[in-house]
ROKOLKE-139319 format. One record per residue (C-alpha): residue in three letters; chain; x, y, z. Coordinates in Angstrom, 3 decimals, padded with zeros to 6 digits. Layout:
<rs>
+------+-------+----------+----------+----------+
! resn ! chain !        X !        Y !        Z !
+------+-------+----------+----------+----------+
!  ala !     A !        X !        Y !        Z !
...
+------+-------+----------+----------+----------+
</rs>
This chain:
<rs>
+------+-------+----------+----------+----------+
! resn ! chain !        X !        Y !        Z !
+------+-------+----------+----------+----------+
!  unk !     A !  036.694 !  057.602 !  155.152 !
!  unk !     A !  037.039 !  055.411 !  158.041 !
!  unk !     A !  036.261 !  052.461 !  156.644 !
!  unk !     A !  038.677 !  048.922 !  156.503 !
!  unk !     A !  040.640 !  050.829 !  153.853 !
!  unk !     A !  041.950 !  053.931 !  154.807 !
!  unk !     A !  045.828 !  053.562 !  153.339 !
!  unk !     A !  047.377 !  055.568 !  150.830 !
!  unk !     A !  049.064 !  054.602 !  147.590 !
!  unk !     A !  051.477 !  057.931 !  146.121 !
!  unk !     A !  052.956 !  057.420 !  142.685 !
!  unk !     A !  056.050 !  060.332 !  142.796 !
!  unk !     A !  059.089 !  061.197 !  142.403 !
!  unk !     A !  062.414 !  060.070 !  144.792 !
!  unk !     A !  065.484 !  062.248 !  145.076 !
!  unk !     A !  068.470 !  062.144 !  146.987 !
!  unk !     A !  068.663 !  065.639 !  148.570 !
!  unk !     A !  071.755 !  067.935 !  148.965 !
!  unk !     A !  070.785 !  070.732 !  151.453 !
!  unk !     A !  073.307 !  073.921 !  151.382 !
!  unk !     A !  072.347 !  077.003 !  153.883 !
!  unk !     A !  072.423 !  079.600 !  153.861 !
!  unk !     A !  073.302 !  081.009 !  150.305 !
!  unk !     A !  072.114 !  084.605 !  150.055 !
!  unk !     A !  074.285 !  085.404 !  146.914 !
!  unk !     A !  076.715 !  083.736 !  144.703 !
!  unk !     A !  079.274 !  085.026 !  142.073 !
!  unk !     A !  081.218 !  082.589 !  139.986 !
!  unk !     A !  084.178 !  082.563 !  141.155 !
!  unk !     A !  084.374 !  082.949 !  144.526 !
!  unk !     A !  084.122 !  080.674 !  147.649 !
!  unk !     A !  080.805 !  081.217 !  150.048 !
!  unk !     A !  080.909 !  080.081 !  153.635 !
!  unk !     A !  077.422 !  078.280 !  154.614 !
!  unk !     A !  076.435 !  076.739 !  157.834 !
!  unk !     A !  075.027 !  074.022 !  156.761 !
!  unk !     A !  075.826 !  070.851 !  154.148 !
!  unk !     A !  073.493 !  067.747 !  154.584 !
!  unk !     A !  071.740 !  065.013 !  152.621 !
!  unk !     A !  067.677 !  064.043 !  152.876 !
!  unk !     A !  065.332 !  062.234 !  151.916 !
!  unk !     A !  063.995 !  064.022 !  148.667 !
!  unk !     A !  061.320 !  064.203 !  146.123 !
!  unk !     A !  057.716 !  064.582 !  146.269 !
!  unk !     A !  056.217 !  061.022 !  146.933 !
!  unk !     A !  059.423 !  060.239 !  149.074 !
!  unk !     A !  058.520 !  063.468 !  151.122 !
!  unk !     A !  054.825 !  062.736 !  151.176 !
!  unk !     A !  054.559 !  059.206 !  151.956 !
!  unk !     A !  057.085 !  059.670 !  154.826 !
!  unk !     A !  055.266 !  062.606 !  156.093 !
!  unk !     A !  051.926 !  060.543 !  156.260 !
!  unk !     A !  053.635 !  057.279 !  157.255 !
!  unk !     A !  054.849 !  059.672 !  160.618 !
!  unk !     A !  051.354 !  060.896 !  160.877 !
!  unk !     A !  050.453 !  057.329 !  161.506 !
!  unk !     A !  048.592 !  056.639 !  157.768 !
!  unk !     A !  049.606 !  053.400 !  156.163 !
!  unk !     A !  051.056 !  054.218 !  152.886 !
!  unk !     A !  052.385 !  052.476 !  150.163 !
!  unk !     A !  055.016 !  054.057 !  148.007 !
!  unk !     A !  055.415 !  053.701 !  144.049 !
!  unk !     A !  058.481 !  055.188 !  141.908 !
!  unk !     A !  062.196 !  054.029 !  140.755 !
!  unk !     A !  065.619 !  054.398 !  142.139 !
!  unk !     A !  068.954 !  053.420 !  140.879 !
!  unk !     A !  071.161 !  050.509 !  142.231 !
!  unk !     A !  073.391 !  053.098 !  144.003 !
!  unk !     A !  074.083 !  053.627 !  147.196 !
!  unk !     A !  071.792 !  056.804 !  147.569 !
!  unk !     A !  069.138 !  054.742 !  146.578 !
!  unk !     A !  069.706 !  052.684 !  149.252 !
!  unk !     A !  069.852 !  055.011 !  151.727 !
!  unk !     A !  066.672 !  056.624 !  150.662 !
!  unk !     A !  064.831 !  053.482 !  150.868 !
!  unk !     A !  066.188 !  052.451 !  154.300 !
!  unk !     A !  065.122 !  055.603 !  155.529 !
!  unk !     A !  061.157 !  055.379 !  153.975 !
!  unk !     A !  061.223 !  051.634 !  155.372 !
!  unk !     A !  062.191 !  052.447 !  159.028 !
!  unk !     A !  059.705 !  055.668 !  158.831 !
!  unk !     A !  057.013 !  052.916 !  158.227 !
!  unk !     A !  056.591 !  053.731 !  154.243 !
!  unk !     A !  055.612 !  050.503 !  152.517 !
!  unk !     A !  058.724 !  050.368 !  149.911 !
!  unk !     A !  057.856 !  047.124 !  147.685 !
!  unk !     A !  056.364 !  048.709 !  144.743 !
!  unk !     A !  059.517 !  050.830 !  144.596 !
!  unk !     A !  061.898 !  050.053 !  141.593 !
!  unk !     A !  065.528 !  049.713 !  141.178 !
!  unk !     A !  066.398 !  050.566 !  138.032 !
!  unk !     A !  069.912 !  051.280 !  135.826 !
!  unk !     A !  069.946 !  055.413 !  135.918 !
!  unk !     A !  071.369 !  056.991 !  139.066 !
!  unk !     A !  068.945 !  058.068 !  141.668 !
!  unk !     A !  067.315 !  061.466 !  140.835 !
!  unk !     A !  068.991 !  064.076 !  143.486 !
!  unk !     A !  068.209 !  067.485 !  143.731 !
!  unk !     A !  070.794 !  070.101 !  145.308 !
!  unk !     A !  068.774 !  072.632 !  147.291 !
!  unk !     A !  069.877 !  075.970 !  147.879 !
!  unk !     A !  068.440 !  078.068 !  150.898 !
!  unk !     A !  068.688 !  081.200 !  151.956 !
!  unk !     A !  068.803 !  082.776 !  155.567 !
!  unk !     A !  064.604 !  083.222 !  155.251 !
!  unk !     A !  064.400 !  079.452 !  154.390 !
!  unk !     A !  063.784 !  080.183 !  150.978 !
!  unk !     A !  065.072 !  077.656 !  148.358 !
!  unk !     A !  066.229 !  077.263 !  144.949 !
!  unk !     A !  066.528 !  073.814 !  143.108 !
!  unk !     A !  069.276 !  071.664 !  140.903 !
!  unk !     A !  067.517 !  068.909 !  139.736 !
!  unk !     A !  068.985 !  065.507 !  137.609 !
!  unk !     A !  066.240 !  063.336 !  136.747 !
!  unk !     A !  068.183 !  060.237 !  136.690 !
!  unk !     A !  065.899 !  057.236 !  137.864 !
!  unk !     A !  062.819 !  059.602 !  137.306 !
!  unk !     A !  063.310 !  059.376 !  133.636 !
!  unk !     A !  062.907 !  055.781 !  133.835 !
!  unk !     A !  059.764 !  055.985 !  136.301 !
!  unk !     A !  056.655 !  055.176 !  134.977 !
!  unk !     A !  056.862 !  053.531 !  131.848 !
!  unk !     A !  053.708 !  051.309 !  132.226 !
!  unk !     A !  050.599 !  052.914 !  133.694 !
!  unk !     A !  049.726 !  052.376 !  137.025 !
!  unk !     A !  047.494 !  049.299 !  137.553 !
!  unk !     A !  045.289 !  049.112 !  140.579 !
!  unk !     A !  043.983 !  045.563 !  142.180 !
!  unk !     A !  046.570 !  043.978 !  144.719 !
!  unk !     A !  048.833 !  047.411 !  144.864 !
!  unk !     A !  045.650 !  049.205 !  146.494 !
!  unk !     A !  044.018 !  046.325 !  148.760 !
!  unk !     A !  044.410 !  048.749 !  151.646 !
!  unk !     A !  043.985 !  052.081 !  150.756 !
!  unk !     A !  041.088 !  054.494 !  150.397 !
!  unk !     A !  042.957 !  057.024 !  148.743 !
!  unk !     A !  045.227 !  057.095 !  145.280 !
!  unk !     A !  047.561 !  060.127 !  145.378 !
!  unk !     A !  049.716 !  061.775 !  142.804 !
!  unk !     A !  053.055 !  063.677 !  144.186 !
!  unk !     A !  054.722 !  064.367 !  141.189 !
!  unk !     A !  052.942 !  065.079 !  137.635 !
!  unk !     A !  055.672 !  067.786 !  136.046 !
!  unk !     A !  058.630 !  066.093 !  137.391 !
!  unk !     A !  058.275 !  062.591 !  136.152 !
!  unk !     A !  058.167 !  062.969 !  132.086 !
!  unk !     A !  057.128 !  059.561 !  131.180 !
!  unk !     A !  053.999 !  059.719 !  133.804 !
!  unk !     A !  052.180 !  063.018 !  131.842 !
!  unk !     A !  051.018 !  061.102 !  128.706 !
!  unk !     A !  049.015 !  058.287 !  130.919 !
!  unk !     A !  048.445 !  060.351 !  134.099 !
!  unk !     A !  045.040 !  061.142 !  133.278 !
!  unk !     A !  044.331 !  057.220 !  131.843 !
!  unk !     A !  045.926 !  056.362 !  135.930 !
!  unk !     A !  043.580 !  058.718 !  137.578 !
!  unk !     A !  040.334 !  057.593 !  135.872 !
!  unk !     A !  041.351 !  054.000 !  136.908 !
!  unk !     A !  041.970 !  054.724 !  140.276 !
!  unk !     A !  038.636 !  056.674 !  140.770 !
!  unk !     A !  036.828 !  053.236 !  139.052 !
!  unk !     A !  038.466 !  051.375 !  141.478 !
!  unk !     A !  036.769 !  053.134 !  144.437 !
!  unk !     A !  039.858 !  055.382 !  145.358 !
!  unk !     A !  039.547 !  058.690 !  145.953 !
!  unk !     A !  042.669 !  060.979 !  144.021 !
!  unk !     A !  044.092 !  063.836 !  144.350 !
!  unk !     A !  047.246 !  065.369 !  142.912 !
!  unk !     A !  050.197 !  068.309 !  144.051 !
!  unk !     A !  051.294 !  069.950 !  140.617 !
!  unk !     A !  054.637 !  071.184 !  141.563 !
!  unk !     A !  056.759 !  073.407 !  139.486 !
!  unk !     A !  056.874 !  072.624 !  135.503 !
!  unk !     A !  060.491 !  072.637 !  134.553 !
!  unk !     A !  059.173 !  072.073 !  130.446 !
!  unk !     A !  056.336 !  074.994 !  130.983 !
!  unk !     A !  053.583 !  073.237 !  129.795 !
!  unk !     A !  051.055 !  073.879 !  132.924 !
!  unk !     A !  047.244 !  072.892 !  132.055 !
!  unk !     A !  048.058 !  071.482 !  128.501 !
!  unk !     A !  049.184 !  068.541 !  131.044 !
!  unk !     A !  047.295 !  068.860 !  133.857 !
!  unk !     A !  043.723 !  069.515 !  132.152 !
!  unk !     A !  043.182 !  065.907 !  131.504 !
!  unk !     A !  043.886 !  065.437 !  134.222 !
!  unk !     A !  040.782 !  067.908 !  136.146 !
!  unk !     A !  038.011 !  065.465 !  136.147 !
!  unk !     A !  039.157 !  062.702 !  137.479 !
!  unk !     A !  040.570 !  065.086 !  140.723 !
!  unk !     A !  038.809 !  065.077 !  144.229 !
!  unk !     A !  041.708 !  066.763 !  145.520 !
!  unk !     A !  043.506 !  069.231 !  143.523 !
!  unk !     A !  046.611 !  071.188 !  145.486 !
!  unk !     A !  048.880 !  074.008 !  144.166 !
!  unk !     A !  050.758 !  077.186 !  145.641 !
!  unk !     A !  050.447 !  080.462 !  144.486 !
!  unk !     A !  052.929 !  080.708 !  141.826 !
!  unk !     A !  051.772 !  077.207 !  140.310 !
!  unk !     A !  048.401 !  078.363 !  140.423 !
!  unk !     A !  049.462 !  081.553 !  138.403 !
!  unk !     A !  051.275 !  079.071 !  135.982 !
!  unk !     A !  048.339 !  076.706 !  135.437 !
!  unk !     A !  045.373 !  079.681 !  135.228 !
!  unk !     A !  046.723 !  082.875 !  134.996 !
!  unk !     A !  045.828 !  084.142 !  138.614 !
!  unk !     A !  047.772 !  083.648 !  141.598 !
!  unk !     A !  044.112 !  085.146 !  143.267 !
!  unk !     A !  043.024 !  081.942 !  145.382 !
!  unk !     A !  039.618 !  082.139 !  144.546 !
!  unk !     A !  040.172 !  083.232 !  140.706 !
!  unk !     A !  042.534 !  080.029 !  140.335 !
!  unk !     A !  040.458 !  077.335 !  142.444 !
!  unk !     A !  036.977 !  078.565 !  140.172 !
!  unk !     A !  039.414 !  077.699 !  136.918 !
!  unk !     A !  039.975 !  073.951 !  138.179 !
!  unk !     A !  036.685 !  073.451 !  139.672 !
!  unk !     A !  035.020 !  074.255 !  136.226 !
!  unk !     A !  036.894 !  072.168 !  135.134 !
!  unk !     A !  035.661 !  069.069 !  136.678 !
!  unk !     A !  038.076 !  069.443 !  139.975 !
!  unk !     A !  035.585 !  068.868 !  143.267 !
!  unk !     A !  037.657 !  070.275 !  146.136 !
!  unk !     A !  040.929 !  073.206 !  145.160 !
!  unk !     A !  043.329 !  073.085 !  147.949 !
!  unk !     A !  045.471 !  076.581 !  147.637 !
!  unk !     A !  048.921 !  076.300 !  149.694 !
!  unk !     A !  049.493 !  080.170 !  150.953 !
!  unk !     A !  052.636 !  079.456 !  152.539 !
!  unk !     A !  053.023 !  081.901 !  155.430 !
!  unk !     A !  049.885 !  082.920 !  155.074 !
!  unk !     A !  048.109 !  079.470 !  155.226 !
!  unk !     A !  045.326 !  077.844 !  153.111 !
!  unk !     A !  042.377 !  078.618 !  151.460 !
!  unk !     A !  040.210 !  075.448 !  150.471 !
!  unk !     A !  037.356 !  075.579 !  147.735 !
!  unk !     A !  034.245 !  073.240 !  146.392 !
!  unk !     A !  031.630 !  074.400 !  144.362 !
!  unk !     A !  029.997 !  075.598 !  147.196 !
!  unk !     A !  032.003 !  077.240 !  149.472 !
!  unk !     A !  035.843 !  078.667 !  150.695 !
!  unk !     A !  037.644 !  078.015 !  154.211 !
!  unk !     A !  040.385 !  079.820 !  154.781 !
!  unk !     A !  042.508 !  078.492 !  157.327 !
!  unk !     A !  045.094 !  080.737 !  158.687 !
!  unk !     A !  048.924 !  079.511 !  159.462 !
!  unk !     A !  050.652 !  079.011 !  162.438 !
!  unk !     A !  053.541 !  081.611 !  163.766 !
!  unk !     A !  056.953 !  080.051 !  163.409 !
!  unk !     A !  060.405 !  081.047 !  162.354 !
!  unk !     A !  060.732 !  078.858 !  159.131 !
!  unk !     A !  064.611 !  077.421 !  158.711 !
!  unk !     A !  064.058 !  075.816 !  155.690 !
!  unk !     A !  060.613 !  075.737 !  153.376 !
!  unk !     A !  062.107 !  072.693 !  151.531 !
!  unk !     A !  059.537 !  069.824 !  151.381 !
!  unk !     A !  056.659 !  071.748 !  153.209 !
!  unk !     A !  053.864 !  071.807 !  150.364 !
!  unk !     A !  054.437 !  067.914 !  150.257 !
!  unk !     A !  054.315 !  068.059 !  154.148 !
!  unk !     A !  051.226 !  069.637 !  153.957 !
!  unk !     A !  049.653 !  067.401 !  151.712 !
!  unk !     A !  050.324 !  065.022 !  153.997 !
!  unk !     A !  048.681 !  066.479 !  156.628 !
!  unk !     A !  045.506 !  067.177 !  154.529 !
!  unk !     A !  045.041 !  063.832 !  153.748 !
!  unk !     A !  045.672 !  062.236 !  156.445 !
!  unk !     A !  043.113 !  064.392 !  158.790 !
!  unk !     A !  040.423 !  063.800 !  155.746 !
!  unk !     A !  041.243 !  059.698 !  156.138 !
!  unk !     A !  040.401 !  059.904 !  159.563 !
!  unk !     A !  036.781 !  061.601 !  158.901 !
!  unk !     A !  037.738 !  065.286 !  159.681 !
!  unk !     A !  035.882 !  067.916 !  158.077 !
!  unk !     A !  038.128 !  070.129 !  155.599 !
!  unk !     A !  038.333 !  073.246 !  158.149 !
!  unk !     A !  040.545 !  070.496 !  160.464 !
!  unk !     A !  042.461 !  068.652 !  157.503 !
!  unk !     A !  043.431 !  072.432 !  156.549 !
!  unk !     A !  044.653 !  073.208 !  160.286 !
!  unk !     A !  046.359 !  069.767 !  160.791 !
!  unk !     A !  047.690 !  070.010 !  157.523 !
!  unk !     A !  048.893 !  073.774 !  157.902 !
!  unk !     A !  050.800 !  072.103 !  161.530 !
!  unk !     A !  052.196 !  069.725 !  159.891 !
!  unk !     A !  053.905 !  072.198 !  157.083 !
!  unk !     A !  054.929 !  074.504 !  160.141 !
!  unk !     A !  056.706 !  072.155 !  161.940 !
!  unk !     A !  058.290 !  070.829 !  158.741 !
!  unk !     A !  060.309 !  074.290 !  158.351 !
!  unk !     A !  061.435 !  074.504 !  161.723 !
!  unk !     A !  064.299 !  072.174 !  160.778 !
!  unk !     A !  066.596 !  071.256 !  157.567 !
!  unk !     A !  065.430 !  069.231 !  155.470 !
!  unk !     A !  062.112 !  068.010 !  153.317 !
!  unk !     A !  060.496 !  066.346 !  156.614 !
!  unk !     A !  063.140 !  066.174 !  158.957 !
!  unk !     A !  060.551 !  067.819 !  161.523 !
!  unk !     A !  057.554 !  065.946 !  160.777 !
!  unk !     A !  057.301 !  064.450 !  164.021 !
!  unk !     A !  054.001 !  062.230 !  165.260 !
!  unk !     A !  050.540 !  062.450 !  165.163 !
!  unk !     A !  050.136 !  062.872 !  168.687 !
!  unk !     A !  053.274 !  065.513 !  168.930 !
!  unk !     A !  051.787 !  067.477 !  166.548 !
!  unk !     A !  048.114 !  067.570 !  168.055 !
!  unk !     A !  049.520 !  068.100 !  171.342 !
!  unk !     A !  051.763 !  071.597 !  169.513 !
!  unk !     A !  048.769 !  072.702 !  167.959 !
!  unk !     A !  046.993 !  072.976 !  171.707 !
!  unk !     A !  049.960 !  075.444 !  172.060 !
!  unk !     A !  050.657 !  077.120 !  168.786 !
!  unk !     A !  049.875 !  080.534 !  167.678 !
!  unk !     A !  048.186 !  081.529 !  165.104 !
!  unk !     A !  048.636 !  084.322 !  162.247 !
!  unk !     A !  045.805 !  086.130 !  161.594 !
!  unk !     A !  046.459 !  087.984 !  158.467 !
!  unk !     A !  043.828 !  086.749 !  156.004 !
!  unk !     A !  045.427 !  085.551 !  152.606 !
!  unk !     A !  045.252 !  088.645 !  150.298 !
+------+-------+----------+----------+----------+
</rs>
């Protein structure tokens, strides 16, 4: 892994977030008081490839935005983060924005208009000069970008015969259809992630163990189970590391899986064994919901090795 090429290139979405905190209830109707009323960076390859570019991992970012001003503003924001924005599109739709609704326990709920994300992805992804520098091809958003299921698998299968490892974060399916989408999708995965309730969606079992054995026999090499407050739990063929999280107050879970995945994947580029890409990545995620917004806290490598030195751990075991 720590060879010349050790960038990333994400395919995913990019959303305009609307952050509103904390909304415990509504009622039609009636006016609610929050705290809190901001706009992020949103979406899962926006999230991710900032998270890693912060980490320090070159990445390079591919998906569509409209001509507005949000898009704009998004972009700006991935450029000065250090995201590689020129395989980014601009296209006619309005940038997809998502209002997010969290609770006092940083829970959140989302709104999402597709916009530009309908328009993403027409053409499969071809690899040669867009991957000169990476080592790693990585798919954010599957379920969220409708023209990219019919040719994700077809993408992967290139990427792997172009030397790049892949992985790929489910995410929620808005249109329900789970593994009829993904399971083309298995074999050409070195890295599958997924939490607990996409895991139920995709195989029936929100058990860790029970879900990553569905995917690996399926042609997956290594499950990666997000456990939220309760961690990670990592699985090959051969074994399972569970990897406990780190004790914070979380403000604001928006954003953290992708967080996370950064983390993962940017402790495996560097040649760490999956025990440490699970603990970096778990940091990473922590930190993330210590503030609003998707990766507002992501702060740098060094920051966050230097927190970990000093960070407690939870040591509940993932049921």
């Amino acid at each position: 892994m720590q060879a010349a090429k050790s960038g990333v290139l994400c395919s995913g979405s990019i959303a305009f977030d609307i952050l509103v905190r904390p909304v415990d209830q509504s009622q039609w109707g009636t006016t609610t008081f929050v705290d809190a009323i901001e706009s992020h960076v949103g979406g899962n390859g926006a999230n991710t490839s900032f998270a890693l570019a912060k980490v320090g991992v070159a990445v390079r970012l591919l998906g569509a935005v409209g001509g507005d001003e949000q898009g704009a503003l998004i972009l700006e924001k991935l450029r000065r983060a250090g995201v590689d924005i020129s395989a980014v599109t601009r296209v006619q739709a309005p940038t997809a924005t998502t209002v997010v609704i969290v609770n006092s326990a940083g829970d959140r709920k989302f709104l999402h208009r597709l916009g530009a994300s309908s328009e993403a992805f027409t053409e499969p992804v071809e690899f040669g000069s867009l991957s000169q520098s990476a080592s790693l091809y990585h798919l954010a958003s599957l379920f969220i970008l409708p023209r990219l299921r019919a040719h994700a698998a077809g993408i992967l299968a290139r990427a792997r015969a172009s030397g790049l490892m892949t992985s790929l974060d489910t995410n929620w399916d808005a249109q329900g259809r789970w593994m009829r989408d993904l399971e083309p999708c298995l074999p050409h995965l070195d890295i599958l992630f997924m939490n607990e309730d996409e895991a139920r969606m995709v195989t029936g079992s929100s058990d860790p163990a029970v879900a990553a054995r569905v995917v690996l026999e399926r042609g997956v090499r290594t499950a990666v189970m997000k456990l939220g407050r309760r961690g990670c739990a990592i699985y090959t063929n051969l074994r399972e590391i569970i990897c406990p999280a780190f004790d914070v107050e979380a403000k604001d879970t928006t954003g953290a899986g992708d967080c996370f995945v950064a983390g993962f994947l940017a402790a495996l580029i560097r040649g760490e064994e999956y025990a440490e890409a699970g603990r970096f990545a778990n940091a990473v995620a922590a930190l993330s919901v210590q503030k609003i917004g998707a990766v507002e806290g992501v702060p740098s490598r060094a920051e966050i090795e230097a927190w970990i030195r000093s960070a407690r751990l939870l040591t509940a075991a993932p049921a």
